[in-house]
MIVEX-870509 format. One record per residue (C-alpha): residue number from 1; residue in one letter; x negated, y, z. Coordinates in nm, 2 decimals. Each point is the difference from the previous one (the first is absolute). Layout:
BEGIN
<pt k="NUM" r="A" X="X" Y="Y" Z="Z"/>
...
//
This chain:
BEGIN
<pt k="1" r="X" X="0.43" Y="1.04" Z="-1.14"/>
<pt k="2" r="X" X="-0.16" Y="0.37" Z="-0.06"/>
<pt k="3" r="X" X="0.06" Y="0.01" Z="0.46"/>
<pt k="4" r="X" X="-0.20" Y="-0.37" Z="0.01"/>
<pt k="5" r="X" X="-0.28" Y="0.14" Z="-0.23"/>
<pt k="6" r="X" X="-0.08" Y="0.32" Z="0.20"/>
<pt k="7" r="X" X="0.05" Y="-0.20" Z="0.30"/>
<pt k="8" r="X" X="-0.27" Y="-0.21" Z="-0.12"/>
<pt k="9" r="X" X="-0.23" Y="0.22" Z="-0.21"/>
<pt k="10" r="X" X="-0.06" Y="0.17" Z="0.38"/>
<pt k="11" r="X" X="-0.07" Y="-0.34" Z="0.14"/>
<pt k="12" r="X" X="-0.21" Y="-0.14" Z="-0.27"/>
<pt k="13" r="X" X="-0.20" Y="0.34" Z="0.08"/>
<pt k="14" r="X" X="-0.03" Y="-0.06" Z="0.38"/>
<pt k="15" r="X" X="-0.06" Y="-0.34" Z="-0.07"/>
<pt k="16" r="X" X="-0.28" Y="0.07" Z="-0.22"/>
<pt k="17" r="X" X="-0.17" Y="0.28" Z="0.16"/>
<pt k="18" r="X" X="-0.04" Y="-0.24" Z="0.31"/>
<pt k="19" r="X" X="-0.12" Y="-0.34" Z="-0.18"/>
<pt k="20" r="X" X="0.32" Y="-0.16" Z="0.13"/>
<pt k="21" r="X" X="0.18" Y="-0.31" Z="-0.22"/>
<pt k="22" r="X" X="0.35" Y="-0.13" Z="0.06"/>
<pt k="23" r="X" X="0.22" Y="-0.31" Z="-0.06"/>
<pt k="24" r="X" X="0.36" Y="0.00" Z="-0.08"/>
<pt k="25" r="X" X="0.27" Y="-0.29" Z="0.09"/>
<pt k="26" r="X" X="0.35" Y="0.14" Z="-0.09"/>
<pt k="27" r="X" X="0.32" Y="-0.16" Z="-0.02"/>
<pt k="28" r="X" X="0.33" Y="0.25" Z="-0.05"/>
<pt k="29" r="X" X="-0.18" Y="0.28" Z="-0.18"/>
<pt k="30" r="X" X="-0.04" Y="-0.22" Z="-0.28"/>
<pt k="31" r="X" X="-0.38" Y="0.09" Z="-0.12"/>
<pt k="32" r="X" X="0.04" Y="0.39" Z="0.08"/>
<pt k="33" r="X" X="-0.24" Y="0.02" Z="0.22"/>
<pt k="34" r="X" X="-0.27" Y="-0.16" Z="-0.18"/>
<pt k="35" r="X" X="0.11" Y="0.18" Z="-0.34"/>
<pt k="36" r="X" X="-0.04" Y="0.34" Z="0.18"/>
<pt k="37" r="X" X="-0.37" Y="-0.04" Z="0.16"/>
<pt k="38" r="X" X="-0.08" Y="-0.15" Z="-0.37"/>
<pt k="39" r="X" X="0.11" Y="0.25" Z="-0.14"/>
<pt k="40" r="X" X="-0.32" Y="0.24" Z="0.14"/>
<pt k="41" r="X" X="-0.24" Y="0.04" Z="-0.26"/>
<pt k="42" r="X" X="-0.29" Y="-0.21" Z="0.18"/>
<pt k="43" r="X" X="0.24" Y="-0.22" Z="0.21"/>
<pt k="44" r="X" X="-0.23" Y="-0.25" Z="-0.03"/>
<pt k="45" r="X" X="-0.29" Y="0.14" Z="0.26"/>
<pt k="46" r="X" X="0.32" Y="-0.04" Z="0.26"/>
<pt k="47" r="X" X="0.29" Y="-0.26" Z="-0.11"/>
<pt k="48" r="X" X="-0.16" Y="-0.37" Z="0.03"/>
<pt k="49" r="X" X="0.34" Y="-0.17" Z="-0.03"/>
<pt k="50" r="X" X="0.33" Y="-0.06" Z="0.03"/>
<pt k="51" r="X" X="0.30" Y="-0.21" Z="-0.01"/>
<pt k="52" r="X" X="0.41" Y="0.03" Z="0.01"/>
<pt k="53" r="X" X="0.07" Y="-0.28" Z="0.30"/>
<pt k="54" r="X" X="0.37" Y="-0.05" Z="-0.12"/>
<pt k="55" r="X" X="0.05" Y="-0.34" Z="0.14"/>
<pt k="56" r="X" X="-0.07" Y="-0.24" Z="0.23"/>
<pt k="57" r="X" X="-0.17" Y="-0.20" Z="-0.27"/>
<pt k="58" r="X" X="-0.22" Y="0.34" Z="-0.12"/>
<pt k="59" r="X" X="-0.09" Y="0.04" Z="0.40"/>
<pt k="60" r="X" X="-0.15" Y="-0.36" Z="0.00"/>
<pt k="61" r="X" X="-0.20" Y="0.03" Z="-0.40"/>
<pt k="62" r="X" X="-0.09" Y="0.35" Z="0.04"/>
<pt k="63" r="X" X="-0.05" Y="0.02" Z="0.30"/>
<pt k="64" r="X" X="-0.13" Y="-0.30" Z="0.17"/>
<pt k="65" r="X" X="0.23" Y="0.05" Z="0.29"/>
<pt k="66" r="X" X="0.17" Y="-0.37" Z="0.08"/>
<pt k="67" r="X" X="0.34" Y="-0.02" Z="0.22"/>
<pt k="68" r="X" X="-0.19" Y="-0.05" Z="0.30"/>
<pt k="69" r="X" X="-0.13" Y="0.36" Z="0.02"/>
<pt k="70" r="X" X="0.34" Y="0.20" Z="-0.12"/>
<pt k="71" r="X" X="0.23" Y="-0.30" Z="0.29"/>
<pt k="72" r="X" X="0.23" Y="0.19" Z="0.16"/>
<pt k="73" r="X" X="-0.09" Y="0.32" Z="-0.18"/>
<pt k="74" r="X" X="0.28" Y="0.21" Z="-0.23"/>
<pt k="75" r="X" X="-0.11" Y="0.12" Z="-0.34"/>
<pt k="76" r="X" X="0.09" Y="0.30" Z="0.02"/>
<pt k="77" r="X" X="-0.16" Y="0.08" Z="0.33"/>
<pt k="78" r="X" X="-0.27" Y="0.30" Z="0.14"/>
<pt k="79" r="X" X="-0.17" Y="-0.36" Z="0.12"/>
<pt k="80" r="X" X="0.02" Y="-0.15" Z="-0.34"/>
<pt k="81" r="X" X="-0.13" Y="0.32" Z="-0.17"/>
<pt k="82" r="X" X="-0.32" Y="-0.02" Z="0.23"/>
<pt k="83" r="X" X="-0.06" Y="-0.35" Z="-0.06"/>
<pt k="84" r="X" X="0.03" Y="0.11" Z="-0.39"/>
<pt k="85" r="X" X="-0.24" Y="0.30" Z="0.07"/>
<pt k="86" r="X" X="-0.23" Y="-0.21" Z="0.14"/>
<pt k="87" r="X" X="-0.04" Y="-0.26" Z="-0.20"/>
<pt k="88" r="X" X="-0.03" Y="0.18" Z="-0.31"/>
<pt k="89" r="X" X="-0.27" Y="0.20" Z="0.18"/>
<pt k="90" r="X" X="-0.18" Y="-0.31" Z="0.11"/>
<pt k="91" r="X" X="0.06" Y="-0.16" Z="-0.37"/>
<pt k="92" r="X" X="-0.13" Y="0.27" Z="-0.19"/>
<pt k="93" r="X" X="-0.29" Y="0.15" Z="0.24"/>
<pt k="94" r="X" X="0.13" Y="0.32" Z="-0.03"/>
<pt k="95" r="X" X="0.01" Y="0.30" Z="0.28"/>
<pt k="96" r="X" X="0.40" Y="0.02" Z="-0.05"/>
<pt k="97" r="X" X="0.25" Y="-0.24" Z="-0.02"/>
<pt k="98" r="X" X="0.36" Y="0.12" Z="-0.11"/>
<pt k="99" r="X" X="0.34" Y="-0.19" Z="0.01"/>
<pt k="100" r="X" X="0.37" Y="0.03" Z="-0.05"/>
<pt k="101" r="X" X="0.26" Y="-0.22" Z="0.03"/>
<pt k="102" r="X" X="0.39" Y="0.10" Z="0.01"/>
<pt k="103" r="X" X="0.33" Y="0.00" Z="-0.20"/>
<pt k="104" r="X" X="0.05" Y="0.21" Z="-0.30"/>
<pt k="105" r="X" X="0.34" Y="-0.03" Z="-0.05"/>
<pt k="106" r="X" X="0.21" Y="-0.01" Z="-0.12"/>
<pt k="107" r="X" X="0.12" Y="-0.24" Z="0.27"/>
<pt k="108" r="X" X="-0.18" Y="-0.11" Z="0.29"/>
<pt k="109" r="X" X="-0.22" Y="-0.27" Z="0.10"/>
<pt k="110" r="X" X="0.07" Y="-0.32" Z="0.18"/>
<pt k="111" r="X" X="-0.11" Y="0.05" Z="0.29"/>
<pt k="112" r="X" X="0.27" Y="0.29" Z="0.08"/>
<pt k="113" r="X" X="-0.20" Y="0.28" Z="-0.12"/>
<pt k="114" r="X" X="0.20" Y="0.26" Z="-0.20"/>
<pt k="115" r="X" X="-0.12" Y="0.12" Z="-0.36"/>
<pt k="116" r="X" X="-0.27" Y="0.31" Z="0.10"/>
<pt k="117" r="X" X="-0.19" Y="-0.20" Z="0.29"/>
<pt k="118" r="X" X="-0.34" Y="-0.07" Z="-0.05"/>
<pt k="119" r="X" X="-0.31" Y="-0.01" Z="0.21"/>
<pt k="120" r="X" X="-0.32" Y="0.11" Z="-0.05"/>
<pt k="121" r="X" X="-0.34" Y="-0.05" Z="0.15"/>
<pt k="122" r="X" X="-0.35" Y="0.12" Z="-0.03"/>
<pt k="123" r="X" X="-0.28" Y="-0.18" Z="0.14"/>
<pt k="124" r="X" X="-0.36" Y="0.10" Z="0.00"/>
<pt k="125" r="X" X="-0.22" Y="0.25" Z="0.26"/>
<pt k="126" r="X" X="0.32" Y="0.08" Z="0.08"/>
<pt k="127" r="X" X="0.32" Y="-0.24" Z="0.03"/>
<pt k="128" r="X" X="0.36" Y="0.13" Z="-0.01"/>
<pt k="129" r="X" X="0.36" Y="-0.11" Z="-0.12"/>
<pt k="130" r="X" X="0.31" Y="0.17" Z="-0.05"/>
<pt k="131" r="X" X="0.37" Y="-0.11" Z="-0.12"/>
<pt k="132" r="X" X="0.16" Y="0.21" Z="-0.28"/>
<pt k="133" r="X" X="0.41" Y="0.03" Z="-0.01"/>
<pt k="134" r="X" X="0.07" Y="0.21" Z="-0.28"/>
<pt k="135" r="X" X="0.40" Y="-0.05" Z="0.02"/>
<pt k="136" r="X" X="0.04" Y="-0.03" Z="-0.38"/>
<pt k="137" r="X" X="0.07" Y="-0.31" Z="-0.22"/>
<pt k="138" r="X" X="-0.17" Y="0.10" Z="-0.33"/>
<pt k="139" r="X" X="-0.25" Y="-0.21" Z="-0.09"/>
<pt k="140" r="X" X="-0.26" Y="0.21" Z="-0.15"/>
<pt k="141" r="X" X="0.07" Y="0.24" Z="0.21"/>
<pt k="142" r="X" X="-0.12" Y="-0.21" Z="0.31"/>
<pt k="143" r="X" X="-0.27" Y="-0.13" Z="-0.18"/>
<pt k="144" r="X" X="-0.18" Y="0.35" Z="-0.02"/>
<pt k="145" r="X" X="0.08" Y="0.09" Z="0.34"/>
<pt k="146" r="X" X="-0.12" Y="-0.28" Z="0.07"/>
<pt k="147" r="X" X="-0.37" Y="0.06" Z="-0.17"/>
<pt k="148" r="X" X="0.04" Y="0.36" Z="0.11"/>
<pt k="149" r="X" X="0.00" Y="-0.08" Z="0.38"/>
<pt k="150" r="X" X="-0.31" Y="-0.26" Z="-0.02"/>
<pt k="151" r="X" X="-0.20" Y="0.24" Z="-0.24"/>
<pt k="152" r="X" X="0.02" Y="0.26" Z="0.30"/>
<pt k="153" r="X" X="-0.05" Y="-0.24" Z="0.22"/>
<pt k="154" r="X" X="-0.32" Y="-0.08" Z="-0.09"/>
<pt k="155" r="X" X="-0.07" Y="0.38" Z="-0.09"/>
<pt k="156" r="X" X="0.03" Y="0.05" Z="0.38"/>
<pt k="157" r="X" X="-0.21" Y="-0.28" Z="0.06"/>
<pt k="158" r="X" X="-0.21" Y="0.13" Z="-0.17"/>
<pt k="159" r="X" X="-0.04" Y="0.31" Z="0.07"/>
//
């Protein structure tokens, strides 16, 4: 967690120093994410929200997004991780949204992705997605890898 919370004490930083806010939808990395940016003294001038999308059923409570508008669409997809990105952006009025959505491990998911795929997305000023392999089946391990790859993200987005 000590990588997640440098990661994000440099973020919180930026995101300060430039007035910006940001939204969080996770799925794979559990919370991480969100725990890191919170855990910035003064998180709250930047982090609106946040929620960990597990499910299907989490997507449609949390947020808002009916079958119609994933149809067709994979979970754990660079499209997917936009849609997520933006909506939480959209949701919560912030600058920056923030997503991930993958599989931890330590097996895959079911839609054929092995454990250590995930996809992120940032959406924003700027908007850019990437897929993450890590090649590894430990859980936690993928779960910070995971947080660690969309906290840079939006550091470069940042930037």
């Amino acid at each position: 967690m000590e990588q997640l919370e440098a990661l994000a004490a440099e973020l919180g930083e930026r995101l300060k120093a430039q007035g910006q806010t940001v939204a969080v939808a996770e799925s794979s990395s559990g919370g991480l994410i969100s725990a890191a940016l919170l855990s910035v003294p003064g998180a709250s001038k930047y982090y609106l929200g946040g929620a960990v999308v597990y499910t299907g059923k989490a997507r449609m409570v949390l947020m808002d997004l009916p079958r119609e508008a994933v149809a067709g669409m994979r979970s754990a997809s660079e499209p997917y991780a936009l849609l997520l990105a933006r909506t939480a952006r959209e949701r919560f009025g912030t600058t920056w949204g923030l997503s991930e959505t993958g599989a931890a491990g330590p097996t895959g998911n079911g839609y054929g992705d092995a454990p250590g795929h995930s996809c992120i997305a940032v959406s924003g000023p700027v908007e850019a997605a990437l897929t993450v392999e890590t090649g590894e089946a430990g859980r936690m391990a993928n779960m910070h890898a995971f947080a660690a790859a969309a906290l840079e993200m939006l550091k470069r987005a940042v930037a």
